[in-house]
C-alpha positions as CSV (number, residue, x, y, z in Angstrom):
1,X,-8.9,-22.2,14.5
2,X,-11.7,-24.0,16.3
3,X,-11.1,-25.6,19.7
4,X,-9.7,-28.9,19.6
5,X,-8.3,-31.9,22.1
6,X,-5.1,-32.3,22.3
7,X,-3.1,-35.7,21.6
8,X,-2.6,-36.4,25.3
9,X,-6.5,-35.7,25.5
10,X,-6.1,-32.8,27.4
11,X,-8.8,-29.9,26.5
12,X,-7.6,-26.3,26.6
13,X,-8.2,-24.1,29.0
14,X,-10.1,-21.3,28.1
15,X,-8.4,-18.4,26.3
16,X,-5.1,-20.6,25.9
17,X,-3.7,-20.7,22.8
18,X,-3.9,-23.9,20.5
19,X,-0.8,-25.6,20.4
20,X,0.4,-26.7,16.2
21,X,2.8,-29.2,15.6
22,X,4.4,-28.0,11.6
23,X,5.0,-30.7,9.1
24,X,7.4,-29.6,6.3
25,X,7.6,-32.3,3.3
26,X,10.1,-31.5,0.1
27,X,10.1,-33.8,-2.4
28,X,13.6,-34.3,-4.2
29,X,12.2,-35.2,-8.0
30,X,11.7,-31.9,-8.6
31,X,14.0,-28.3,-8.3
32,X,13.9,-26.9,-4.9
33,X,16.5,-24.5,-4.6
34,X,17.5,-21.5,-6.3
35,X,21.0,-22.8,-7.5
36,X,19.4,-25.8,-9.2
37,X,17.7,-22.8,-11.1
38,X,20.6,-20.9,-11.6
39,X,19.8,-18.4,-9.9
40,X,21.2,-16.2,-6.7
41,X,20.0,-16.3,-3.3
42,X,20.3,-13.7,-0.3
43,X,23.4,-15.7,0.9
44,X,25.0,-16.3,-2.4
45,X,24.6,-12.8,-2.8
46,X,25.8,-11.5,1.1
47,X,29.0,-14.0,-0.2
48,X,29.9,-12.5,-3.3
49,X,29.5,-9.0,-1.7
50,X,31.3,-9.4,1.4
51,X,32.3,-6.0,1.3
52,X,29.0,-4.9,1.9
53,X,26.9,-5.4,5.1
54,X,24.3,-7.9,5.4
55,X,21.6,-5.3,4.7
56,X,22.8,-4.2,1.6
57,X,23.1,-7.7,0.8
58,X,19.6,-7.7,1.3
59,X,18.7,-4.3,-0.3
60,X,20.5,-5.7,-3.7
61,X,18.4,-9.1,-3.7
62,X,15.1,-6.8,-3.3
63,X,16.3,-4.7,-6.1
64,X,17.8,-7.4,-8.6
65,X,13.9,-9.0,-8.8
66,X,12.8,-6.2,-11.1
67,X,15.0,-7.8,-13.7
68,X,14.0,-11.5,-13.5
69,X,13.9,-13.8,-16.4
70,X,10.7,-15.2,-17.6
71,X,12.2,-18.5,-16.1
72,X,12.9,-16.7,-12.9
73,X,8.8,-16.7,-12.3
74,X,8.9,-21.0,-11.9
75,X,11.8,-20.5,-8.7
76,X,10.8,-21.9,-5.3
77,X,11.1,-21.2,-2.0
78,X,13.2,-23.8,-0.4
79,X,11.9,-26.0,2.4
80,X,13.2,-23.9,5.1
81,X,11.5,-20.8,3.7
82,X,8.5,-22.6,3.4
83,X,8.3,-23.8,6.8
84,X,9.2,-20.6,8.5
85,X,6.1,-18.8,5.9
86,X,4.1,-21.5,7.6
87,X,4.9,-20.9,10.8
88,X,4.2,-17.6,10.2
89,X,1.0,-18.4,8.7
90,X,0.0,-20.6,11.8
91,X,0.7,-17.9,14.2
92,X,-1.5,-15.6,12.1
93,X,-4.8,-18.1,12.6
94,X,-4.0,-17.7,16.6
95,X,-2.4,-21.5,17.3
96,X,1.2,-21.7,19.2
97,X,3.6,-23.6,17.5
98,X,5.2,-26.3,19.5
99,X,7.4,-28.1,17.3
100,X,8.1,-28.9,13.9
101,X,9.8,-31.7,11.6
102,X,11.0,-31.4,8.0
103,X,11.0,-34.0,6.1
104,X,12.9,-35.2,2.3
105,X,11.6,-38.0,0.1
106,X,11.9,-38.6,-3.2
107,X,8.1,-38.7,-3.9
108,X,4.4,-38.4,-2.4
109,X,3.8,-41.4,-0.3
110,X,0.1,-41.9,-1.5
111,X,-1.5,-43.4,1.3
112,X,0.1,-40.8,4.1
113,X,2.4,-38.5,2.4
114,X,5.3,-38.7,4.3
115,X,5.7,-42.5,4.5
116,X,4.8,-44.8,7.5
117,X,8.2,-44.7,9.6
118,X,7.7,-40.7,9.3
119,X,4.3,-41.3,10.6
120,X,5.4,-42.7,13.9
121,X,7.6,-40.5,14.3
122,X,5.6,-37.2,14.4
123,X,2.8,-39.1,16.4
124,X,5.5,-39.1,18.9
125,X,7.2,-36.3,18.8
126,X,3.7,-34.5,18.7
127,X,2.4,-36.4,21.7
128,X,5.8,-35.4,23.6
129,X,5.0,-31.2,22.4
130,X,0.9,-32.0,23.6
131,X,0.0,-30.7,19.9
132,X,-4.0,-30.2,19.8
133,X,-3.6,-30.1,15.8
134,X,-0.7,-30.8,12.9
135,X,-0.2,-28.6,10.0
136,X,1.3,-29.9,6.6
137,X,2.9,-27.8,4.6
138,X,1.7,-29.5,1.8
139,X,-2.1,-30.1,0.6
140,X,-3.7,-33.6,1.9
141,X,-6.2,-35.7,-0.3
142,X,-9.2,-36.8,1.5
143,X,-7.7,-40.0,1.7
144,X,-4.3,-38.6,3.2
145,X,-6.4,-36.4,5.7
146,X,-8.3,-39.9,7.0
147,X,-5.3,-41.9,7.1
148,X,-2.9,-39.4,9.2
149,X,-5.9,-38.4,11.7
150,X,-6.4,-42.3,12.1
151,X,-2.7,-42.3,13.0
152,X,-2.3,-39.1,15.7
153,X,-5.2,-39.6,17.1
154,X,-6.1,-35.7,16.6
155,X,-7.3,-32.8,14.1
156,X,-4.9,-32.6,10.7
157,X,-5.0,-29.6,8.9
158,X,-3.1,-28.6,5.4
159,X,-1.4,-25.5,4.4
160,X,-4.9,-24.8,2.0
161,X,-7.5,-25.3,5.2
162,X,-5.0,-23.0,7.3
163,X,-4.6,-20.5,5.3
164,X,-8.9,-20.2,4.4
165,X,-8.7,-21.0,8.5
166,X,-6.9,-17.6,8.4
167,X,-9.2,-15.6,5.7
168,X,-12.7,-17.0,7.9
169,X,-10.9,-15.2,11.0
170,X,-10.3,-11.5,9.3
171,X,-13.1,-11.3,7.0
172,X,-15.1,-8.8,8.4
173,X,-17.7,-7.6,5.8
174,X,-20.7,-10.1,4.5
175,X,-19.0,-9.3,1.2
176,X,-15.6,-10.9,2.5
177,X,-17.4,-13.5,4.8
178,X,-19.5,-14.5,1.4
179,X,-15.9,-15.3,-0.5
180,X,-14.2,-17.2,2.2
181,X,-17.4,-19.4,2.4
182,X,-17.7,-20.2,-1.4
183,X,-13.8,-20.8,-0.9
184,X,-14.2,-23.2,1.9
185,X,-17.6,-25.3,0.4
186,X,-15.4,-25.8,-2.6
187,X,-12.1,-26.8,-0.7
188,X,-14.3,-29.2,1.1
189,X,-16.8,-31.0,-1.4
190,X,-14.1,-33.0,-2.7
191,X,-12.7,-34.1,0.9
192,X,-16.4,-35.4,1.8
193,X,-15.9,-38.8,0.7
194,X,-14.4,-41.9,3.0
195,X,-15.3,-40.0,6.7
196,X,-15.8,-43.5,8.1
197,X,-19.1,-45.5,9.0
198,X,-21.2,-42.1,10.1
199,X,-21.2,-40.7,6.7
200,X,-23.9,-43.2,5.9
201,X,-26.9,-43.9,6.9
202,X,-28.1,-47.2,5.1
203,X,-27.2,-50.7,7.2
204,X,-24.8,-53.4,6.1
205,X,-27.4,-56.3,7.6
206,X,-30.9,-58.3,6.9
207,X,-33.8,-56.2,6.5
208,X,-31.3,-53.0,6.3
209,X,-31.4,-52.8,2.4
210,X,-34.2,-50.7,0.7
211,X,-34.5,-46.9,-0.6
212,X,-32.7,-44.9,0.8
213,X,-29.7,-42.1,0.3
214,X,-26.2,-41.9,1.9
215,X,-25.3,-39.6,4.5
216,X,-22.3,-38.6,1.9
217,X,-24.9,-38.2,-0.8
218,X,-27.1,-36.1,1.4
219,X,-23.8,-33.8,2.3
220,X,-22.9,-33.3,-1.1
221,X,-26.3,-32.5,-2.2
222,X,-26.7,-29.4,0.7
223,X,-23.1,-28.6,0.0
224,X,-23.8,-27.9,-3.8
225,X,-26.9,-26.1,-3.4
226,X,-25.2,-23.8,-0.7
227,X,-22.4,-23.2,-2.7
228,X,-25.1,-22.0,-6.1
229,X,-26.8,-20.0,-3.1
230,X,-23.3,-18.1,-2.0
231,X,-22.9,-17.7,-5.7
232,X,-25.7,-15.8,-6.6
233,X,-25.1,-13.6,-3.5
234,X,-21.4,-13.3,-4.4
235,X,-23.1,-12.1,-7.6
236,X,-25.4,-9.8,-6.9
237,X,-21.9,-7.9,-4.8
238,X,-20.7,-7.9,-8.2
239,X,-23.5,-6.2,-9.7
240,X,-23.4,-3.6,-6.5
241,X,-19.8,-3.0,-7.4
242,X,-20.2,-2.6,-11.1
243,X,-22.7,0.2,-10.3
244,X,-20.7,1.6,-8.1
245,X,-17.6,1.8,-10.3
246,X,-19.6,2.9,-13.2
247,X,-20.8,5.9,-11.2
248,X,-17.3,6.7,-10.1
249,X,-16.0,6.3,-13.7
250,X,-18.0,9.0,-15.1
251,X,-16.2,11.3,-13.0
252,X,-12.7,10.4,-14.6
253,X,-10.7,9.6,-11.6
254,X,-8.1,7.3,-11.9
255,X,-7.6,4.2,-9.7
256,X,-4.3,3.0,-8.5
257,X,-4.1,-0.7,-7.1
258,X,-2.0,-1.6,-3.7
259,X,-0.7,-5.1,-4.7
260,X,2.0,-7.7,-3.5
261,X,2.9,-10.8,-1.0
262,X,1.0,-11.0,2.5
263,X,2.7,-8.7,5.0
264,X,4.7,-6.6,2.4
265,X,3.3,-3.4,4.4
266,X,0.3,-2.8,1.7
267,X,-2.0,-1.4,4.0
268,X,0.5,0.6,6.4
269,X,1.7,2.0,3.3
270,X,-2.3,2.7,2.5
271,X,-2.3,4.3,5.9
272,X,0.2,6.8,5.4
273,X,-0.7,8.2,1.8
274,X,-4.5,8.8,3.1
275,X,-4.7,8.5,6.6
276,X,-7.3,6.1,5.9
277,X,-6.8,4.2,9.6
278,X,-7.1,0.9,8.1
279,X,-6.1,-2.6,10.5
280,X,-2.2,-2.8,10.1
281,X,-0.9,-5.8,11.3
282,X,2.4,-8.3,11.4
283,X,-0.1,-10.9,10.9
284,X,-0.8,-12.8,7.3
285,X,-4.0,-11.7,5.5
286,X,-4.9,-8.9,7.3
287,X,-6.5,-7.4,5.2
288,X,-9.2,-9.0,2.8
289,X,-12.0,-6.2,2.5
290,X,-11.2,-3.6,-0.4
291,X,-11.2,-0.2,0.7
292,X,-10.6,3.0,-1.5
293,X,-9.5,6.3,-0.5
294,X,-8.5,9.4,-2.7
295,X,-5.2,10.7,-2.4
296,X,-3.9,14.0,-4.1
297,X,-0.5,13.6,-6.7
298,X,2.0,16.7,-6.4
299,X,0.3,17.7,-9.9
300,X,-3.1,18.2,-8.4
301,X,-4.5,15.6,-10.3
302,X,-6.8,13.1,-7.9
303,X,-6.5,9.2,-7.9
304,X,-8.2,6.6,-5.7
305,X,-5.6,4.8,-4.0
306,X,-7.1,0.6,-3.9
307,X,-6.1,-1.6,-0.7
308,X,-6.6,-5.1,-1.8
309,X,-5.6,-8.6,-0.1
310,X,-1.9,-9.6,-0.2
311,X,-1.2,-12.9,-2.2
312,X,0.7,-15.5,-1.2
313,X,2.6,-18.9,-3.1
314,X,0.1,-21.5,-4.2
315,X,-2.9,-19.4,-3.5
316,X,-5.5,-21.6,-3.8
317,X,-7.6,-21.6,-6.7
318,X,-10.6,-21.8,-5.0
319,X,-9.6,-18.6,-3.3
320,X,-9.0,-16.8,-6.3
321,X,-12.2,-17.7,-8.0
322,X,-13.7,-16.5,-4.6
323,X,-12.0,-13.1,-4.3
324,X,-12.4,-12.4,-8.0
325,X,-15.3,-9.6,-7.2
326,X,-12.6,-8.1,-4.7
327,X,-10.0,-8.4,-7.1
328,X,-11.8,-6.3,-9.7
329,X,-10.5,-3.4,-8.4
330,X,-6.9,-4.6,-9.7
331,X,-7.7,-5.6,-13.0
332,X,-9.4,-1.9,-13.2
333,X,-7.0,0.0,-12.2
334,X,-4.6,2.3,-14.1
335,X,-1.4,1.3,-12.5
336,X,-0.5,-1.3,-10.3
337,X,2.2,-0.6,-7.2
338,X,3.5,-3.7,-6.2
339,X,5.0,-3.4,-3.0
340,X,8.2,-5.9,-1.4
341,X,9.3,-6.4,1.7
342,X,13.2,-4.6,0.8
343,X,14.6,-6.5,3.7
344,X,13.0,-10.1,3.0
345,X,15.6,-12.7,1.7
346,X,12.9,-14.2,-0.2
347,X,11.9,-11.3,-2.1
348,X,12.1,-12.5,-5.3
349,X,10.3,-15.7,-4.9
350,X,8.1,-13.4,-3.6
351,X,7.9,-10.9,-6.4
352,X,7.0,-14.0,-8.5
353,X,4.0,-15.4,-7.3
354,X,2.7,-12.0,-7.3
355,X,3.4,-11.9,-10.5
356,X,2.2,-15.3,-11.3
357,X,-1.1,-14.2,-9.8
358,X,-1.4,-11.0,-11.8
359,X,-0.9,-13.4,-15.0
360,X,-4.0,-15.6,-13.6
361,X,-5.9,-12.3,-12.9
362,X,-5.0,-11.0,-16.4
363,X,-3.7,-7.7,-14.9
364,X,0.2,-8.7,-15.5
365,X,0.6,-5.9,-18.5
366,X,-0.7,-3.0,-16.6
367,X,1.6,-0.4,-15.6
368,X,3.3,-1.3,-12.7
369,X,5.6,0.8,-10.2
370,X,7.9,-1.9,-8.0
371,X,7.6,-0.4,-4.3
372,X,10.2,-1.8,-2.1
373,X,9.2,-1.1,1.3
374,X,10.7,-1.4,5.1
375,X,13.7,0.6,4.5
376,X,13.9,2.0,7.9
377,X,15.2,-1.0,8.8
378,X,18.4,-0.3,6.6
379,X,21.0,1.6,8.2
380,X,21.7,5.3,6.8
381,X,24.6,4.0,4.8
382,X,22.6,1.2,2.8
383,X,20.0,3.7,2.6
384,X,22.2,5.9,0.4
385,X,23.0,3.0,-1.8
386,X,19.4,2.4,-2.6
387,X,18.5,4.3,-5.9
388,X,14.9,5.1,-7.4
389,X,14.7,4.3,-11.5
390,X,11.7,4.5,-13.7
391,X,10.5,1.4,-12.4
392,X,11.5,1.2,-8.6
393,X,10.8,3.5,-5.9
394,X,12.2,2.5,-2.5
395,X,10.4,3.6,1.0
396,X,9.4,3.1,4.3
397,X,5.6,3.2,5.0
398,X,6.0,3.1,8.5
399,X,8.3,5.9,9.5
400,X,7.2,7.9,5.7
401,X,10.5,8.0,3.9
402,X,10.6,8.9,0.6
403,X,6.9,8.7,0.6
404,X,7.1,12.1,-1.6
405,X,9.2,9.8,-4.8
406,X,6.4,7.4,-4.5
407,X,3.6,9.9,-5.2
408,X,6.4,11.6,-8.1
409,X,6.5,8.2,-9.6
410,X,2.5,7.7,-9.9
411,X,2.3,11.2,-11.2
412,X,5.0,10.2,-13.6
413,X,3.3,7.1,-15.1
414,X,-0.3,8.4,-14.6
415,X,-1.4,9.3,-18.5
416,X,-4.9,9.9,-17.1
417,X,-5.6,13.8,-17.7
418,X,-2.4,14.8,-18.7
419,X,-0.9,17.8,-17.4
420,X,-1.0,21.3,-19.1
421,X,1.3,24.5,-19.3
422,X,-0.7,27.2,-19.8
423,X,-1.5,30.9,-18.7
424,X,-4.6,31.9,-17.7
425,X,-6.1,35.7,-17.2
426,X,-8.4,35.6,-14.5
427,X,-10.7,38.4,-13.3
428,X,-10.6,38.7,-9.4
429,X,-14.5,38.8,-8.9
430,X,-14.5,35.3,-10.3
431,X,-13.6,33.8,-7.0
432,X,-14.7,30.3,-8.1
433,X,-12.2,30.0,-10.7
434,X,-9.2,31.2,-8.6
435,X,-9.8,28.7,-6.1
436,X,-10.0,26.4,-8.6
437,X,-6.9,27.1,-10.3
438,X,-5.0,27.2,-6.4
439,X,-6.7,23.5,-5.4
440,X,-6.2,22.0,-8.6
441,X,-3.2,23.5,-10.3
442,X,0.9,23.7,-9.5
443,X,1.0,27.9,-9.8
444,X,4.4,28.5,-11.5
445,X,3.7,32.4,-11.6
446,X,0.9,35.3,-10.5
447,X,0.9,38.4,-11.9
448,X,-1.8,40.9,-10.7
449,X,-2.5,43.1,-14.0
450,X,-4.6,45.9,-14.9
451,X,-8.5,45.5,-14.6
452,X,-8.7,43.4,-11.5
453,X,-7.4,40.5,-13.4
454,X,-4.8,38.1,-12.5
455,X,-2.5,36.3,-14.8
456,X,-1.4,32.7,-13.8
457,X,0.9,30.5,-15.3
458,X,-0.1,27.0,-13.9
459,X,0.8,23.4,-15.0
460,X,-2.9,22.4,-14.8
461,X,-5.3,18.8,-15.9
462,X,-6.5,19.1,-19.4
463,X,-9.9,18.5,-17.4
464,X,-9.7,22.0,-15.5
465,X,-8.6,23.6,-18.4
466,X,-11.2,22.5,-20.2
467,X,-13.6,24.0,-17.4
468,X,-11.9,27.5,-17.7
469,X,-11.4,27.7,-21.0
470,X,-12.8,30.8,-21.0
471,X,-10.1,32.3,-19.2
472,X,-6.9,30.5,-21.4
473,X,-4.7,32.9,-23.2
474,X,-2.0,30.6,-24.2
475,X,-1.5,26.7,-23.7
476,X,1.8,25.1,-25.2
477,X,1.7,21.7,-26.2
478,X,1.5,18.9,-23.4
479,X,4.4,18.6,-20.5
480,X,5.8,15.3,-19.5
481,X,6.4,15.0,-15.9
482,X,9.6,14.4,-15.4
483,X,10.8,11.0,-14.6
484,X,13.8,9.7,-12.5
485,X,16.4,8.6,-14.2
486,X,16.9,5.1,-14.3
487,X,21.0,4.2,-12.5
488,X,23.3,2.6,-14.8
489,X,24.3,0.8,-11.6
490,X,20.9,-0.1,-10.2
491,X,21.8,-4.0,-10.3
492,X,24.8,-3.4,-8.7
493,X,22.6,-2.3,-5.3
């Protein structure tokens, strides 16, 4: 975030870290904990299973989210959960955090949010931390934004600002630079109004009055022609793109999406399938630039593997409409792997917004493959509890277990050039083909025959078959990859 004065007016030194105070606001008219939804959470679960140890506790609330209800999808996170996200979020955009308050009304005080005694007492206890800058967890109205920096005397920033705060500070490409600006004119248009006395620039007095144009006016008038300017380039990156996938889809390779919540291990698990070398980070929003590397299945068959930008609860619109060229590549794609963080307790709220973000993105029915991730941190005994179905796979991106099930399971679900049984008699001088059938092709047998000629059976593309047709001498119907078989007690884990 940008320098800023602190509350007790002293500036930072340089390369010191800002210092955030959190504000946390949960309003009691509506739901806003899992039991009042009738659902489970970590602990409930860790007590009805006391048997187990607190990671398995853990492991069965990751895996129990591939079965929620449609209800399920309107669950969230509690006020403590939300807080720690945004602390987590604040440390990702560089700031310290200093302290932190959370506060329960039963509504929206419309003037300040959090009411006036509430008011005084973060002014103070943010004075008392020497916070440059406080954070809601909530999102201000222009009004509310005015009001509160009246009141503390210093910069206040909503969970929305921070978290576009955070996408300004990794976007790295003009593409992603581009999005986060069209994001940020929008998120701020609206918030122009009431900025006090040097918004405008016409007088109050005699001989004052006459033509003229308010400063506010003015500001919205640049604002909206910059944001039709950012448009047409965001555009014209669209167009690029369309080419681009176009060209690459009349070579018929399939693409596979990398989806989920922020820090779910998306692009460490990127990292290890194609030792692309990606930025992995602990930090929120990494990763915002799209990048696309091919990866070979055990069948042979080639996919382009799609790292895309984690998604988080309440993503603002604005940042969705921004991204949407970026998030092309997941309403493309063949199959989508969702990934979780196995060892989160909120990993079904989680699994939900992602969810309620594919809806928004009209990607939600594509087939999906639930990747819960960070297993290593599991002892060996959970471990052995955890079981793969037709849906689920469960790994570790960072130490590469069971990274060979994950590439099974796309295989599995991947109807794009489906593979072939066949047998194939192949002279030896036609070097091409052979190295074609050993790149491309599982080899099941090799038989060296009369005349030079090899005889293969292979389970092969439709695609290379059709290439060597010439050499086919027998090719059964289709074969089914086999699939894992889905545990009668897989919501027991």
């Amino acid at each position: 975030m940008e320098a800023a004065v602190a509350a007790a007016g002293r500036p930072r030194l340089p390369g010191e870290r800002e210092r955030a105070f959190l504000v946390g606001v949960e309003f009691r008219s509506r739901p806003h904990s899992r039991a009042e939804k009738g659902t489970d959470s970590a602990e409930d679960l860790a007590g009805k299973a006391a048997r187990i140890t607190p990671q398995a506790a853990q492991a069965k609330s990751a895996s129990r989210t591939l079965h929620l209800d449609a209800e399920d999808h309107a669950v969230p996170f509690n006020a403590e959960e939300s807080l720690a996200e945004l602390r987590e979020l604040t440390t990702s955009a560089g700031a310290e955090v200093v302290g932190e308050i959370l506060q329960r009304r039963d509504r929206p005080d419309p003037a300040t949010l959090i009411g006036r005694g509430k008011v005084e007492e973060v002014a103070a206890a943010a004075k008392m931390a020497d916070a440059g800058v406080l954070i809601f967890d909530h999102e201000l109205s222009s009004s509310q934004l005015r009001n509160l920096e009246r009141e503390f005397h210093c910069r206040v920033v909503d969970r929305t600002q921070l978290i576009l705060d955070i996408f300004a500070r990794h976007a790295r490409t003009s593409e992603g630079q581009l999005q986060v600006e069209l994001a940020q004119l929008e998120y701020m248009l609206p918030r122009l109004a009431g900025r006090g006395v040097e918004m405008s620039q016409l007088g109050g007095g005699i001989g004052t009055r006459g033509p003229g144009e308010t400063q506010l006016e003015t500001d919205r008038r640049k604002i909206h022609r910059r944001i039709k300017h950012v448009k047409e380039q965001i555009e014209d990156v669209r167009r690029i793109r369309s080419q681009q996938r176009q060209r690459r889809e009349s070579i018929p390779v399939p693409v596979v999406a990398l989806v989920g919540y922020t820090n779910a291990g998306k692009s460490t698990l990127f990292n290890a399938l194609t030792r692309a070398g990606v930025l992995e980070s602990s930090r929120m929003f990494a990763t915002l630039d799209p990048t696309l590397r091919s990866v070979t299945l055990p069948s042979r068959r080639e996919i382009l593997l799609s790292d895309t930008v984690g998604f988080i609860r309440n993503l603002p619109t604005t940042l969705v409409s921004a991204f949407r060229a970026t998030l092309e590549e997941v309403q493309r794609a063949a199959i989508l792997l969702q990934v979780t963080d196995a060892t989160s307790a909120t990993a079904a709220e989680q699994m939900a917004q992602v969810e309620s973000v594919l809806r928004e993105l009209e990607a939600f029915d594509k087939p999906q493959i639930h990747v819960l991730n960070k297993i290593d941190l599991f002892n060996e005994p959970t471990r052995l509890t955890l079981k793969d179905t037709n849906e689920s796979v469960h790994i570790s991106a960072a130490s590469g277990l069971r990274l060979e099930n994950l590439l099974s399971a796309i295989d599995a679900h991947l109807s794009h050039d489906p593979i072939v049984r066949a047998r194939l008699r192949v002279p030896q001088s036609e070097g091409k083909a052979l190295a074609q059938i050993q790149a491309r092709s599982v080899v099941i047998s090799r038989e060296y025959g009369e005349n030079e000629a090899v005889e293969f059976e292979v389970d092969a593309p439709e695609s290379l078959l059709r290439q060597l047709k010439e050499f086919v001498i027998a090719a059964p119907p289709r074969r089914k990859l086999a699939r894992t078989k889905k545990s009668p007690n897989a919501d027991s884990l």
